[in-house]
VEXZA-331782 format. One line per 2 residues: number of its first residue (from 1); for each residue y, z, x of N, C-alpha, C, CB. Coordinates in steps of 0.05 Angstrom, whole numbers. Each point is the difference from the previous one (the first is absolute). Glycine has a CB too. Example, Ala and Ser with C-alpha at 12.3 -4.5 7.8 and 13.67 -1.06 7.14 Angstrom:
1	-114/156/264/24/0/-18/24/0/18/-23/25/-38; 44/-39/31/24/1/16/22/14/-15/-13/-43/24
% end
This chain:
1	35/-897/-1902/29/5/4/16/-22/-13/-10/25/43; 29/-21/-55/22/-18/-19/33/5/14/-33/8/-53
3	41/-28/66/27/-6/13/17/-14/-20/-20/-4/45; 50/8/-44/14/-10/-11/21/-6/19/-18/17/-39
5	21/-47/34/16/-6/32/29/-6/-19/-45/-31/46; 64/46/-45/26/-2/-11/22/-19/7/-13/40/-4
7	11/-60/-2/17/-16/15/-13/-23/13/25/39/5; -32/-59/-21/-14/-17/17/17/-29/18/-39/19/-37
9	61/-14/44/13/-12/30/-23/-6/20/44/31/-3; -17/-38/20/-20/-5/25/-32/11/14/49/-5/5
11	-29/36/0/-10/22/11/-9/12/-24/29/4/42; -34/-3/-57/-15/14/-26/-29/-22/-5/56/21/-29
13	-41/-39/36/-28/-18/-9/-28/-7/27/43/-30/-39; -29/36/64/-20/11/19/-18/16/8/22/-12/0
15	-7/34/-19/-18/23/-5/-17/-9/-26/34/38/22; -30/-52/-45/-13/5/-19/-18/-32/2/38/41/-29
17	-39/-54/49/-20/-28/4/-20/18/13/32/-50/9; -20/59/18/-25/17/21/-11/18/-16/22/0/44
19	-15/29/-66/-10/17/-11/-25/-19/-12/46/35/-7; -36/-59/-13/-19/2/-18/-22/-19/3/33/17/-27
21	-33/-19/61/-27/-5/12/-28/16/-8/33/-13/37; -23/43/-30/-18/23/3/-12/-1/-24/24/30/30
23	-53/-28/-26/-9/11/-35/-4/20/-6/-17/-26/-5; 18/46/17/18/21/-13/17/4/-13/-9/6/20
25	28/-21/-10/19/8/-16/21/-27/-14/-5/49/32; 12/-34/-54/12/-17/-37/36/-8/5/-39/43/-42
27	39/-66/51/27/3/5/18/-9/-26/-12/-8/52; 39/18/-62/9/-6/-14/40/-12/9/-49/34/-27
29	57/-52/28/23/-6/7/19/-20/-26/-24/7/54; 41/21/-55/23/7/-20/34/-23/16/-30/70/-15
31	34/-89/9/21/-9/1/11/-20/-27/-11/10/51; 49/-5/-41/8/-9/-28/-3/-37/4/39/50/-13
33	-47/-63/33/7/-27/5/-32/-9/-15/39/-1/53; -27/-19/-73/-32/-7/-16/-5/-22/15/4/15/-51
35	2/-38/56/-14/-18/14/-14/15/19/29/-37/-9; -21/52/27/-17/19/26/-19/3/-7/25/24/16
37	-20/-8/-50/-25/15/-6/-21/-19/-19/29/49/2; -20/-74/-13/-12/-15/-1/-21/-12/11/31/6/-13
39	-20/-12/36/-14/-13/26/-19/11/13/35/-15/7; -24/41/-14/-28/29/22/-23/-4/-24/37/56/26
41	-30/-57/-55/-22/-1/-16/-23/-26/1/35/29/-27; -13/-50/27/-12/-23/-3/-20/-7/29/44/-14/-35
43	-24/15/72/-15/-8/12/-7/18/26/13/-43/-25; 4/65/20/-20/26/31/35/-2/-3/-65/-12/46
45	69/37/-28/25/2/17/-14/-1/30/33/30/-37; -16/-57/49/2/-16/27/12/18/18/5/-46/-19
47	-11/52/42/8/5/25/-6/-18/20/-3/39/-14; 30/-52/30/-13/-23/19/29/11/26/-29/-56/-44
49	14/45/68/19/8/21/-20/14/19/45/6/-29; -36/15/29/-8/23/19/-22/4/3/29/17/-8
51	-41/-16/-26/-19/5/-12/-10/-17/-31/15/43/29; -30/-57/-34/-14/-18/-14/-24/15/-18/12/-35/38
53	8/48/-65/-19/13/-20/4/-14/-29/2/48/27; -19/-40/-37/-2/-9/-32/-10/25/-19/-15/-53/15
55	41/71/-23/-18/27/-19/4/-9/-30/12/47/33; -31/-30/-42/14/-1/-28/1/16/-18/-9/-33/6
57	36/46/7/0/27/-19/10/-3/-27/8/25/39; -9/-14/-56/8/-2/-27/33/4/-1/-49/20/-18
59	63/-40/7/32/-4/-2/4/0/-27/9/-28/41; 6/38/-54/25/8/-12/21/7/0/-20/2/-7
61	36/-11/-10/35/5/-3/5/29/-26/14/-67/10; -45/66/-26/13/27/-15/-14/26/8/11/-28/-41
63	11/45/43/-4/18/8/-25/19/-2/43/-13/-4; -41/7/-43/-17/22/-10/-32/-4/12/32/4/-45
65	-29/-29/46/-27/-4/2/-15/0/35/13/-30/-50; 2/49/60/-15/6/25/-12/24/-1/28/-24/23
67	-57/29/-23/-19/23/-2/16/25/15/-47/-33/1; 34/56/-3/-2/21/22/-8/-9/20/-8/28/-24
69	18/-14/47/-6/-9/36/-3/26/19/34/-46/-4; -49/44/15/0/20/22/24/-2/13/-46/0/6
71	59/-26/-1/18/-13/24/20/-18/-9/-37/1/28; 59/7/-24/25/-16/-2/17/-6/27/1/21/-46
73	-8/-49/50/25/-7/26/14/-19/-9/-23/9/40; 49/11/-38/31/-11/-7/10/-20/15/10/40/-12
75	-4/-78/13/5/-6/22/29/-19/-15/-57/5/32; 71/-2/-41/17/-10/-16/23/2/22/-21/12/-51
77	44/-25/39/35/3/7/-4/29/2/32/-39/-30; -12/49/53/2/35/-12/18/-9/-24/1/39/50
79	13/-50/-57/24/0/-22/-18/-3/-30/43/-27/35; -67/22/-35/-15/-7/-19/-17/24/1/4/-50/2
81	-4/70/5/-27/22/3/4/13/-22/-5/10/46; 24/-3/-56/0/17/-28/-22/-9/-25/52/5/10
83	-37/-27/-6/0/-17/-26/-32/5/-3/44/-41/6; -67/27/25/-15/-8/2/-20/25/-2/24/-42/19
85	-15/61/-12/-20/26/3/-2/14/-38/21/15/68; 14/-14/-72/-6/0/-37/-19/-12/-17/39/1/3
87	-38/-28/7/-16/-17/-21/-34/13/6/39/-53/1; -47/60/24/-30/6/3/-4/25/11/-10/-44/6
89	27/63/-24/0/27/15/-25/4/-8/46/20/0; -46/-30/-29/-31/13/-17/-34/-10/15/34/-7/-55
91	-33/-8/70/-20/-5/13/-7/26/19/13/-50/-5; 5/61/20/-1/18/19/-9/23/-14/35/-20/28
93	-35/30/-49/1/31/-2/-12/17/13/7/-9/-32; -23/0/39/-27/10/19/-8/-13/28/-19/8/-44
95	39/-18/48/-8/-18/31/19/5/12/-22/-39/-10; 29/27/33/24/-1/23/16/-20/3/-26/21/22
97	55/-25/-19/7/-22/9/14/-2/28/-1/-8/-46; -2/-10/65/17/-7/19/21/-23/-8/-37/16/30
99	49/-12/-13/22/-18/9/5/-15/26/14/26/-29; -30/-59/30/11/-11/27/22/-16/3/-40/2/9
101	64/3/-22/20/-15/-2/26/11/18/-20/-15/-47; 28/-3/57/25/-3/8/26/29/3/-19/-50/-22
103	28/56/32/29/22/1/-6/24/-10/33/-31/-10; -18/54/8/2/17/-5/-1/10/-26/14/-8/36
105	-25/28/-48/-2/14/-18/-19/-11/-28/46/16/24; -55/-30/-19/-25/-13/-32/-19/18/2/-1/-54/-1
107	-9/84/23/-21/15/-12/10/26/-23/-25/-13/50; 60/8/-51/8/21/-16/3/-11/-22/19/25/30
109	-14/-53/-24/3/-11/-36/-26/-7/-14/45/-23/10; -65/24/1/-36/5/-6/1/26/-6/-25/-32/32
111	37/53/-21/-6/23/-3/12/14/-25/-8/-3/47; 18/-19/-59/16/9/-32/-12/2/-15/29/-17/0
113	-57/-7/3/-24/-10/-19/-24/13/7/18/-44/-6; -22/53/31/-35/1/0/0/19/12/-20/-41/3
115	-6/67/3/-2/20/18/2/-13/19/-23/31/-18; -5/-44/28/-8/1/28/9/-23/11/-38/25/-6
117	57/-25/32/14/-18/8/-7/-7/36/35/17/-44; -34/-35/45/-18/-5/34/27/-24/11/-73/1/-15
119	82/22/36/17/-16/21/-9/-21/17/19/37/1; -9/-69/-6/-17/-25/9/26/-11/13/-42/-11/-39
121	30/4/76/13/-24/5/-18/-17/18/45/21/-5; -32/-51/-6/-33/-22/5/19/-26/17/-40/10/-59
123	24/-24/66/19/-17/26/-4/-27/-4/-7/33/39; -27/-42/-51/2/-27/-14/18/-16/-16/-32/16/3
125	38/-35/5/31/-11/-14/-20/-30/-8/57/24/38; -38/-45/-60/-13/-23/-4/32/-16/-15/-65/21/-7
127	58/-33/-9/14/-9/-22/-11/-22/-19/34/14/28; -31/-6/-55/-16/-23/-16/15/-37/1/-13/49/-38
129	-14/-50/42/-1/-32/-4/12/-11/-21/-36/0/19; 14/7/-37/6/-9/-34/-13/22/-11/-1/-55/-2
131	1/51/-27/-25/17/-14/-28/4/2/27/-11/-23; -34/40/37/-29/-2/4/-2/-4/35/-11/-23/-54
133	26/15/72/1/-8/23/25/13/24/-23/-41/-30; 7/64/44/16/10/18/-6/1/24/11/18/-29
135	13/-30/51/-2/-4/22/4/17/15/5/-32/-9; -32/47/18/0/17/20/9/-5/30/-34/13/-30
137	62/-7/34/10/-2/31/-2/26/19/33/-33/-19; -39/58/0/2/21/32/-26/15/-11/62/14/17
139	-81/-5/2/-8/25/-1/8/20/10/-25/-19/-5; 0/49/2/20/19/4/-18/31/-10/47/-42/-10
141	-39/56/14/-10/24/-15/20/13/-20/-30/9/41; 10/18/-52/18/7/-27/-12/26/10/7/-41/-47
143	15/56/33/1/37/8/1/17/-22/26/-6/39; -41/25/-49/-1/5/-29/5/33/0/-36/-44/-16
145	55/56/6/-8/34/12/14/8/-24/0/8/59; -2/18/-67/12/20/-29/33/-4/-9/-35/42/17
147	39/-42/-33/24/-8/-2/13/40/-16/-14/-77/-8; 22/89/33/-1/25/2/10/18/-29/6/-13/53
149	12/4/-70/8/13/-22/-22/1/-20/45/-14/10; -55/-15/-15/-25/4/-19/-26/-16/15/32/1/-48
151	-51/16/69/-16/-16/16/-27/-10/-16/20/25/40; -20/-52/-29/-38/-3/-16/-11/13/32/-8/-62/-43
153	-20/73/24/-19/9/21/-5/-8/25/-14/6/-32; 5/-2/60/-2/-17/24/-27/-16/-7/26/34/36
155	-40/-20/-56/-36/-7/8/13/-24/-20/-51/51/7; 72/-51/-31/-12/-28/-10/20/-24/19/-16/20/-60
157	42/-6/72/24/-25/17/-33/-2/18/76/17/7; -93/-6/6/-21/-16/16/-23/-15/-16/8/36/35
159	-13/-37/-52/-16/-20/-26/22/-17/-2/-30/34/-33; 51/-41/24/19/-24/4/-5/-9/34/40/19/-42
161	-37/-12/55/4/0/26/-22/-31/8/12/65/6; -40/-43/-5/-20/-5/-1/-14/-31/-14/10/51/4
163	6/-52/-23/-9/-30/-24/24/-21/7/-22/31/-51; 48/-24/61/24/-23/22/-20/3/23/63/11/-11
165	-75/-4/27/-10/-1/32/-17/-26/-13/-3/60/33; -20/-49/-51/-26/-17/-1/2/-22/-13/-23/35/1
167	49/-43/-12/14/-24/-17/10/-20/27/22/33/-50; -16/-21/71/17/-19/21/28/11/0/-25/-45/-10
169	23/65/1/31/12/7/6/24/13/8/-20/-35; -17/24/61/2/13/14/19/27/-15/-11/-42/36
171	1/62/-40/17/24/-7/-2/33/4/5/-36/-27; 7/50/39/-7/29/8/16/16/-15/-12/-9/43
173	1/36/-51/8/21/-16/12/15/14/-29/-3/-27; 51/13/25/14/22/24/9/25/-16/22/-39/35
175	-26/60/-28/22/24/-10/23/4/-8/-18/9/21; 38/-28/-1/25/-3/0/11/-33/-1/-4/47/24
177	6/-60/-36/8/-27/-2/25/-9/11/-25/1/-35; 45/22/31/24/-9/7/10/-18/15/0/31/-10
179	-14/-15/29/4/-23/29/-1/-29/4/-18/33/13; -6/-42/-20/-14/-24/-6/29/-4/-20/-66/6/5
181	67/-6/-29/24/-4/-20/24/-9/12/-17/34/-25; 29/-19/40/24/8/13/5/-27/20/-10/59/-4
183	-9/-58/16/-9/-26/29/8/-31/-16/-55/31/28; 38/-34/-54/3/-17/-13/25/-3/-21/-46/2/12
185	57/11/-14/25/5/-8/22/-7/13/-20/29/-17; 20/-26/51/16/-11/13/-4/-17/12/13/28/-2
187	-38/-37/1/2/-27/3/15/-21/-14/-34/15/12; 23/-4/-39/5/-26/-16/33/11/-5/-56/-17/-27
189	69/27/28/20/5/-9/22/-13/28/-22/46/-39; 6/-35/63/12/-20/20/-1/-29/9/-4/36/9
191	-14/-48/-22/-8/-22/11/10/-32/-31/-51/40/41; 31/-25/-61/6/-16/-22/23/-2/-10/-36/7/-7
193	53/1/0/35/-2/-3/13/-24/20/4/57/-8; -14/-54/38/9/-15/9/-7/-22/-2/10/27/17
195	-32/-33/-26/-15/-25/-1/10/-15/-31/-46/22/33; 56/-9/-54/11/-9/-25/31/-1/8/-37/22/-32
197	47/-12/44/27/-12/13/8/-26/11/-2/39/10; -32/-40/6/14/-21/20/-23/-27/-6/25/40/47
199	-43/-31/-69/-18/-20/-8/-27/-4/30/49/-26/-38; -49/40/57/-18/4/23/-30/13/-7/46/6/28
201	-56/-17/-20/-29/18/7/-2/18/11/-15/-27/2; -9/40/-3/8/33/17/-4/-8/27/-21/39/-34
203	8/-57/49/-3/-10/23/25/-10/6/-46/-7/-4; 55/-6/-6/28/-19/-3/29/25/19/-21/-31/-67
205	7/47/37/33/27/7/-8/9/29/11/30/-57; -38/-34/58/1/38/32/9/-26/21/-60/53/-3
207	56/-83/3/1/-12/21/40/4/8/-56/-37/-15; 69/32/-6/30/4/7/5/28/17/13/-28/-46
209	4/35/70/-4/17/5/20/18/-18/-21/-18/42; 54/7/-50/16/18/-15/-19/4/-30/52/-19/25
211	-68/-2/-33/-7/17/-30/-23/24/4/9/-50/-30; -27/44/56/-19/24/4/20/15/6/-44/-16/16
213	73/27/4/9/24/3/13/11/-27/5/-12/49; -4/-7/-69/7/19/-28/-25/14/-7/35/-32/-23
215	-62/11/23/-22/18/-6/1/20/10/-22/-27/-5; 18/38/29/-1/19/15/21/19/-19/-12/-27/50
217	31/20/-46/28/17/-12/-16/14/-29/49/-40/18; -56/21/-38/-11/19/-17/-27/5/4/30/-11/-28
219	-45/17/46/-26/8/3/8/33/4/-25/-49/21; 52/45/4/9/31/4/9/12/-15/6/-6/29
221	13/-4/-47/1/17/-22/-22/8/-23/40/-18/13; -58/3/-18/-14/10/-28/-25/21/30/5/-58/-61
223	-1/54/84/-20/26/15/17/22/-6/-23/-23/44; 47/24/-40/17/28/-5/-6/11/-26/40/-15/26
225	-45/-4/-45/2/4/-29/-27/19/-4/26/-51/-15; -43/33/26/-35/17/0/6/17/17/-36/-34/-7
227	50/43/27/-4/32/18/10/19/-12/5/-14/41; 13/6/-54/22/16/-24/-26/22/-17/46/-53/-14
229	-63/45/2/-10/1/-15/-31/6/14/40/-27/-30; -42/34/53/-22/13/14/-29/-29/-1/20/63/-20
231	-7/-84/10/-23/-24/2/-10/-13/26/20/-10/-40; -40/20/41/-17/-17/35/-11/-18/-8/-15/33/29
233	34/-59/-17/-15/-30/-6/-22/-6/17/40/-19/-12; -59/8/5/-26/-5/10/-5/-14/20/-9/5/-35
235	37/-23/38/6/-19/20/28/-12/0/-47/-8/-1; 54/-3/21/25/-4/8/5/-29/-18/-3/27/54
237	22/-29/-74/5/-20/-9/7/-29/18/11/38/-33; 0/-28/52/2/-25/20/-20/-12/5/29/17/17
239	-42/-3/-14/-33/-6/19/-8/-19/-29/-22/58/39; 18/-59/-70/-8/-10/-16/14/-18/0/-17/29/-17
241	44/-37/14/19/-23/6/-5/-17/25/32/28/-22; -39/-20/38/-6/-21/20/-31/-11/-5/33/25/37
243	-48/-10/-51/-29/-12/6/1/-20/-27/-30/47/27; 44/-42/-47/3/-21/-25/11/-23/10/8/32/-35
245	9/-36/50/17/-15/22/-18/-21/8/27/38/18; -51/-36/-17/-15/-13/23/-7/-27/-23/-23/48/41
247	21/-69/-28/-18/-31/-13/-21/10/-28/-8/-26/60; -8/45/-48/-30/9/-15/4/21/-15/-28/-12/35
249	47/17/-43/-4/17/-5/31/-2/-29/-35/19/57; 56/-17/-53/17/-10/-24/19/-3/6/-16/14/-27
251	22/-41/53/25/-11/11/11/-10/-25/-14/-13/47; -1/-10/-59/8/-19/-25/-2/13/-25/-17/-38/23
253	9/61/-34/5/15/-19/34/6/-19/-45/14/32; 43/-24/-46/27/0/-18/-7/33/-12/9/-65/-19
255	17/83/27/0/28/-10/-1/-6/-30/27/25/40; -44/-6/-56/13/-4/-27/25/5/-20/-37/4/10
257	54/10/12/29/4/-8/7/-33/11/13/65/8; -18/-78/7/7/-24/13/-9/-26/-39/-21/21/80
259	-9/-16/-81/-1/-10/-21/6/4/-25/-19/-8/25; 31/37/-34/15/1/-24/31/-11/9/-31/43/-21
261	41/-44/32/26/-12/12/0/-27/-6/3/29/35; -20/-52/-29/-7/-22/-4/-13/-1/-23/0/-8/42
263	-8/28/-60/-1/-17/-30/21/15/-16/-55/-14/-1; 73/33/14/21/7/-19/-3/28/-15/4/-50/-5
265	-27/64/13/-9/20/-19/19/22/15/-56/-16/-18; 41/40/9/18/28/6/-18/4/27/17/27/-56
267	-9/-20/72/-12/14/21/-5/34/-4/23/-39/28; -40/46/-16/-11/34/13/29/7/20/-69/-8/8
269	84/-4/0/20/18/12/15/28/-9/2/-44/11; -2/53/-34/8/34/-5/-29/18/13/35/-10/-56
271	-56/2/42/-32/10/15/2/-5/38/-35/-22/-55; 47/9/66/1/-3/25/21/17/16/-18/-43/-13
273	35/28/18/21/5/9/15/12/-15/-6/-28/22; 12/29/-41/12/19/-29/-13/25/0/6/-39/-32
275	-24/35/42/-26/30/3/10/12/18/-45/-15/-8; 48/7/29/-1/10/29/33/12/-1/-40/-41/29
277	58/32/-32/23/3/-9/2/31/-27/5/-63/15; -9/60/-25/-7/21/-30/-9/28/23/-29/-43/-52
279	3/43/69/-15/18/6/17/3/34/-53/-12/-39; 75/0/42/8/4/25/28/18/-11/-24/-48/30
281	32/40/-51/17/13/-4/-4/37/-20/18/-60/8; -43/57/-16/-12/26/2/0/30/22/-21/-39/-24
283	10/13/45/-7/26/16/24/-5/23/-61/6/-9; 85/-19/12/21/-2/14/-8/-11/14/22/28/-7
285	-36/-53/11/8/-23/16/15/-27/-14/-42/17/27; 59/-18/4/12/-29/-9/-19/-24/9/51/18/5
287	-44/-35/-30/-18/-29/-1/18/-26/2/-37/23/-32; 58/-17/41/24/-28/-2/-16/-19/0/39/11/24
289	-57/-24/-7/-10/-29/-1/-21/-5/-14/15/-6/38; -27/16/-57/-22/4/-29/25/-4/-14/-46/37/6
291	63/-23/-7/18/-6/-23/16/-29/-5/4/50/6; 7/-49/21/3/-32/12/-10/-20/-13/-2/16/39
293	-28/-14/-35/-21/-19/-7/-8/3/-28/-15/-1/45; 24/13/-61/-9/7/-23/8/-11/-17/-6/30/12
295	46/-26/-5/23/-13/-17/-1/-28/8/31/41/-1; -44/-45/13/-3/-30/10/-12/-18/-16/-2/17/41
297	-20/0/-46/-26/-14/-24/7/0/-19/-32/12/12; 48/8/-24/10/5/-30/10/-16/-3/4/35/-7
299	23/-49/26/19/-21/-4/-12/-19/4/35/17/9; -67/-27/-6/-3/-24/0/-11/3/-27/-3/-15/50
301	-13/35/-67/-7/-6/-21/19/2/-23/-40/11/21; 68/-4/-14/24/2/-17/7/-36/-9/21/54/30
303	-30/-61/-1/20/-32/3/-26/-18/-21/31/-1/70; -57/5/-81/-10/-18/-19/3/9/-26/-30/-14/30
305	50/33/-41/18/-6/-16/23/-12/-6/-20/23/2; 30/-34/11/30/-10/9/-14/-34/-5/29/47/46
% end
């Protein structure tokens, strides 16, 4: 089996240290940062924290030169998915790709480029050290199911499945993903915003009680958003917000909207809360406090032009 881990970030490079344990299977990881991919060549890509690995999957920054793959996981910016699925559509022709990234809508903009498309949402969070070195802070599981307009097969989303479980990455194949999706969607769309606002940890925010009752505030709205739309979340987003909450689990965790904020980059906020907002105003729900929080972010990434 031959993986192509799209996006080698944080969370892209977790999956593609643990994958290319297995000998089975040929891992290949496609990012544009060359020292990264330098570093993965020269000395393993590092996992330390949580978990303490050394893989060494094959890194590159050019595109052409990534083989055919059974397996593509997309783990990039959503704001970067186009770009990133163009450059290695040609790997796929014959394989599947998922998507474990962040907000709303990157299985349709995969679905421009490739048939078979596999609905992914994954819960392991980290952030790179340096080049070659990522600090695993959360575990977590990952949820992989058809991405309904153009589905990859179930037998092969359970062969992906199957090779994340036996890597260390806990992962189950479902029918319906949404849910799982949806759950993680409002999480992060409730929780991380606030934490790039106010520069807090996710432990940090639930301890205030006024900034947890905004959480709450948009937890209820992006649930309206998913009932709208016939989506049964798998679990109560609250219930996931409080257990991240805890010491052990990702009190001290900097959201990654928290850490693009602090180095100035663009945030996932339209994929978040821009999402939730877009698809609330579809099916006639109001989202005032997503929107709230939205215009909020924009104007902070307006003000590092100024």
């Amino acid at each position: 089996m031959r993986i192509c881990v799209v996006g080698c970030g944080a969370v892209g490079s977790l999956f593609a240290a643990n994958l290319s344990l297995l000998e089975d299977v040929e891992v290949w990881a496609y990012d544009l940062a060359q020292a990264h991919v330098d570093a993965i060549n020269r000395d393993g890509l590092r996992l330390s924290g949580a978990g303490d690995v050394l893989g060494h999957p094959r890194a590159t920054s050019d595109a052409a030169g990534v083989p055919p793959c059974d397996f593509g996981i997309v783990a990039t910016k959503a704001m970067h998915t186009d770009a990133a699925i163009a450059a290695t559509a040609h790997a796929f022709g014959d394989g599947c790709v998922a998507t474990v990234q962040n907000g709303i809508g990157n299985e349709e903009v995969i679905a421009n480029h490739v048939e078979r498309v596999i609905r992914g949402t994954t819960f392991p969070a980290g952030k790179i050290v340096e080049p070659g070195h990522v600090q695993w802070d959360v575990k977590g599981d990952t949820t992989l199911g058809p991405f309904e307009p153009k589905p990859a097969p179930l037998a092969e989303i359970e062969r992906l499945a199957d090779a994340c479980t036996r890597a260390g990455m806990p992962t189950k194949a479902v029918g319906d993903a949404r849910g799982p999706q949806w759950r993680k969607v409002i999480f992060n769309a409730s929780t991380n915003p606030i934490g790039a606002l106010t520069g807090l940890t996710h432990g940090r925010v639930c301890e205030l009680p006024p900034l947890r009752a905004l959480v709450s505030q948009l937890v209820d709205e992006g649930k309206a958003v998913a009932a709208a739309q016939s989506i049964e979340l798998d679990a109560d987003p609250e219930d996931l917000i409080d257990h991240a909450a805890k010491p052990e689990v990702a009190y001290d965790h900097k959201a990654s909207m928290l850490q693009d904020v602090e180095a100035r980059r663009q945030t996932e906020i339209d994929y978040l809360n821009g999402g939730i907002v877009r698809f609330g105003e579809e099916h006639g729900v109001p989202t005032p406090t997503h929107r709230t929080i939205w215009t909020l972010i924009k104007g902070v990434e307006k003000s590092w032009s100024q």
